[in-house]
N, C-alpha and C positions, 0 to 999 in steps of 0.2 A: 562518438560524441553524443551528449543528450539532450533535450531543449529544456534552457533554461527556464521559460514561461511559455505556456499555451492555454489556453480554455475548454474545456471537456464540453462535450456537448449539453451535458446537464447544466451548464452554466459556473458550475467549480473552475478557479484558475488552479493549476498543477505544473511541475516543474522545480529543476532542483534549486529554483531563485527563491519561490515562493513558500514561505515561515508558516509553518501550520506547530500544532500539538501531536502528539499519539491522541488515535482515536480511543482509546480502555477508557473507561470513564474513572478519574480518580487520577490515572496517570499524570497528565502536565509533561512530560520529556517534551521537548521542542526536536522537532524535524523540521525539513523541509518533503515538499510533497513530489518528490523526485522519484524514478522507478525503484531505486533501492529501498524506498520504506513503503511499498504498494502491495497491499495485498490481492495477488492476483498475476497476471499475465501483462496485461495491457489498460492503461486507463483508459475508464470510460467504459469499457467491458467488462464485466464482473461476473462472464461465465466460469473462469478457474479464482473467484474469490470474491470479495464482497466490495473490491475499490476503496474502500477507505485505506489511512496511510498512517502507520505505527514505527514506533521506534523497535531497536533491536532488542529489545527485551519481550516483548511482545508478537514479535514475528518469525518466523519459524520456515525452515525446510518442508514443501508436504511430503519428500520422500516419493514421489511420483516419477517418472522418469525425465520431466522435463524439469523438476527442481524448482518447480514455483514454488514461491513464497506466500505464506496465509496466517494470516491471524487465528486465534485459538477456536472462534468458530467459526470457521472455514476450512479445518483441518479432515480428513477422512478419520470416518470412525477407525479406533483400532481393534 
């Protein structure tokens, strides 16, 4: 089960309650800011990605072995 609303320490609320956009600039898709559209591991950390939160079109397998998800640049070089 996930949390619906929390607040990240940066002061962003996050959670699968909370209505955001895809961060792409241009895009507009509505999300919510829940772990499945996070680019990254963990919010609030943004050592395996950048934390910002994209739709499915925008978000991607890195192919690593833990299967994080990352936006286009945050992706490992190929």
């Amino acid at each position: 089960m996930g949390n619906a609303f929390y607040r990240l320490a940066d002061g962003r609320d996050a959670g699968y309650c909370v209505n955001d956009t895809c961060s792409t600039p241009h895009c507009g898709a509505r999300i919510d800011r829940g772990l499945a559209h996070l680019c990254g591991t963990e919010p609030g950390r943004p050592e395996a990605g950048c934390g910002d939160y994209f739709c499915g079109k925008h978000l991607w397998s890195s192919g690593d072995n833990d299967d994080t998800q990352r936006c286009a640049g945050c992706l490992p070089p190929t």
